[in-house]
C-alpha positions in Angstrom: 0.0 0.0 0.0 1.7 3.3 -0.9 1.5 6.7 -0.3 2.7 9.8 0.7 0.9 9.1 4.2 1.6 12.9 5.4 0.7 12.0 7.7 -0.7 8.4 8.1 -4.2 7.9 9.8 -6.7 5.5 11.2 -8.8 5.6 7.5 -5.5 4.1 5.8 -5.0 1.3 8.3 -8.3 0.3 8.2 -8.8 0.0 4.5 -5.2 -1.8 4.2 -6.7 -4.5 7.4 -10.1 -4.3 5.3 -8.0 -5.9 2.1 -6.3 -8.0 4.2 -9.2 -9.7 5.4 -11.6 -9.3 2.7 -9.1 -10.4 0.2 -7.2 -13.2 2.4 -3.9 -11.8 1.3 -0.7 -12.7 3.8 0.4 -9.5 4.4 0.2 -5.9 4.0 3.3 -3.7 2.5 3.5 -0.2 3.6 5.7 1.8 1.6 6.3 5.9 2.0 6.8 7.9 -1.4 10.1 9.7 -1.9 8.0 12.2 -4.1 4.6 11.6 -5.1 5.0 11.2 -8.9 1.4 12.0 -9.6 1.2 15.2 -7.9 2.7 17.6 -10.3 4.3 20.5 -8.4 3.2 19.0 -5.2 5.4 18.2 -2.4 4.9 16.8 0.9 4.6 18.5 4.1 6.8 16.6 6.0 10.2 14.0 4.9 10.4 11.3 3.4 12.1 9.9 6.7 9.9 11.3 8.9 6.9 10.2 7.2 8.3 6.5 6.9 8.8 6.6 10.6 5.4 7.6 11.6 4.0 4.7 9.3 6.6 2.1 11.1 4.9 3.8 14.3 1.1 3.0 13.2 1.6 0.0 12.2 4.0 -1.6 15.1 2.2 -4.2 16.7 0.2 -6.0 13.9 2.1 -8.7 12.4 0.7 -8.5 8.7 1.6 -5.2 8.4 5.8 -4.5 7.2 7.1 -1.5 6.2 9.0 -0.8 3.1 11.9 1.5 2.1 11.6 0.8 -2.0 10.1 3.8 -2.6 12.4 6.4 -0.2 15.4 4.8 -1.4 15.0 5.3 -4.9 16.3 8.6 -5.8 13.3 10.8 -8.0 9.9 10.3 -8.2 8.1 7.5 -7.0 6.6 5.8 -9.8 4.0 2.7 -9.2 5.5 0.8 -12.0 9.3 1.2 -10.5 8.2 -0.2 -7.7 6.1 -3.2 -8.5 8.8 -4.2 -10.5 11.0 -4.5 -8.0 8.5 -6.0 -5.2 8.2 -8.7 -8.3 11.8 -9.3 -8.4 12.2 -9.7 -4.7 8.5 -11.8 -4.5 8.7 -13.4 -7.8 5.9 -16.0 -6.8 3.6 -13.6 -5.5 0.3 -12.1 -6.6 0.5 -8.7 -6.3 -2.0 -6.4 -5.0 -2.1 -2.6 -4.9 -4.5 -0.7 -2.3 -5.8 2.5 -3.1 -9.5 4.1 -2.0 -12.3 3.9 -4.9 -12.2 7.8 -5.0 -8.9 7.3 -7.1 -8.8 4.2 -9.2 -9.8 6.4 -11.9 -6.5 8.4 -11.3 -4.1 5.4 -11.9 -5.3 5.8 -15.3 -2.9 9.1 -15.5 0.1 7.3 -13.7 3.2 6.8 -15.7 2.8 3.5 -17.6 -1.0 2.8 -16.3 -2.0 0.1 -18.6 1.1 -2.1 -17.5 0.1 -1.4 -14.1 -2.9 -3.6 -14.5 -0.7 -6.4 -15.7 1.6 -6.1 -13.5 -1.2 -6.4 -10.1 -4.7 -6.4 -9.5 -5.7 -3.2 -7.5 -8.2 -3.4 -4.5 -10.6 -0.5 -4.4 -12.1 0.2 -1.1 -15.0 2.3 -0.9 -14.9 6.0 0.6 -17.4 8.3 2.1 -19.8 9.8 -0.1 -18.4 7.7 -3.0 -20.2 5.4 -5.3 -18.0 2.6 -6.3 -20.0 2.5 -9.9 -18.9 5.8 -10.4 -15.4 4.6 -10.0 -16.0 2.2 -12.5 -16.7 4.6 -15.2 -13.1 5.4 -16.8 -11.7 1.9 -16.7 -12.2 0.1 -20.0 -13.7 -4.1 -19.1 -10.6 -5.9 -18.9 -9.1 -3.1 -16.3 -12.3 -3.6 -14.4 -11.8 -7.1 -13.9 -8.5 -6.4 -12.3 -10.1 -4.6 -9.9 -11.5 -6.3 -6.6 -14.0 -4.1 -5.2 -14.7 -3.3 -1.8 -17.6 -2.1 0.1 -16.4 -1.8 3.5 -17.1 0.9 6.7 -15.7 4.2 5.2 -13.5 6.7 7.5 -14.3 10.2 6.3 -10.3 11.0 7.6 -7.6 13.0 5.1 -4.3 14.0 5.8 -4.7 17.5 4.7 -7.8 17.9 7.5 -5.2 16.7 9.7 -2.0 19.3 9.2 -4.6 21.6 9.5 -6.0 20.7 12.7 -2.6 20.8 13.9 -2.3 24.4 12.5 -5.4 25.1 14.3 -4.4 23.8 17.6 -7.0 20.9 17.1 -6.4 17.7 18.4 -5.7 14.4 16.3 -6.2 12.1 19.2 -8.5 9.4 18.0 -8.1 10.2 14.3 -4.1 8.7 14.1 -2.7 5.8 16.3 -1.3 7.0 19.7 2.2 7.2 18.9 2.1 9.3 15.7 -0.1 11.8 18.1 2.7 11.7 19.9 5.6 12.2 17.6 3.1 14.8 15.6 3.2 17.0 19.0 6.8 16.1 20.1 8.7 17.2 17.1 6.0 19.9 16.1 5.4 18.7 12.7 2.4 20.2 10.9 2.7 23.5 12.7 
């Protein structure tokens, strides 16, 4: 499961456990972008290191879970393709699966090298608040569609951007991240 995960929260864990589950897989790869290639003339808020510690933070203490430098490591941006690539060279008898919320299956579409994306894994798209998963269906051609498993699970109405700015506002984000990113969040006075 990538991401820039600036930072992560309660709605990304669930959704990677709801895959787990829901789609019996073994385990659950967490890996931090460098740079998100998809976000033209974006960057994130906080570092790459920092935000690949606070995900080895959430997710200590479930065993599925692992984190995943392949992404930080690589010097540029983080391209999808670059990195399933190498997860299949390292995992050459795995099935591949990518997690990503229903609100932006139709964005893979625009990532570099999309349509050997869909050969290259099948994508899990989980549902999200106020988000019809037929709608999501709409911009992928049949055969893309039927590498998609879909989804409908609980949906956590929780974004990373609502979060920096709760922290700019003074707001807590108790509750909304796991207990020890609240804590590195305040201790190192990221967000501010």
């Amino acid at each position: 499961m990538g991401g820039t995960f600036d930072p992560i929260h309660h709605g990304h864990l669930f959704i990677a456990e709801e895959a787990r589950v829901h789609c019996n897989l073994e385990k659950v790869i967490f890996f931090p972008n460098n740079k998100p290639a998809h976000r033209e003339g974006k960057t994130a808020n906080a570092d790459p290191e920092t935000r690949f510690e606070l995900t080895r933070l959430a997710i200590d203490g479930n065993p599925q879970f692992e984190i995943s430098r392949i992404e930080i490591d690589r010097p540029g941006p983080s391209y999808a393709i670059d990195t399933l690539d190498e997860f299949g060279k390292q995992m050459p008898d795995a099935e591949l699966f990518y997690i990503v919320g229903a609100d932006s299956i139709g964005e893979i579409l625009t990532w570099y090298q999309a349509e050997k994306l869909f050969e290259k894994c099948r994508f899990i798209a989980l549902s999200r608040p106020d988000f019809d998963l037929e709608a999501a269906k709409t911009p992928l051609n049949e055969a893309q569609c039927a590498r998609v498993i879909w989804l409908e699970t609980v949906a956590l109405d929780i974004a990373s951007r609502d979060l920096r700015k709760r922290v700019q506002e003074g707001l807590p984000i108790r509750y909304l991240v796991p207990d020890a990113v609240e804590v590195e969040v305040r201790q190192r006075g990221l967000y501010l």
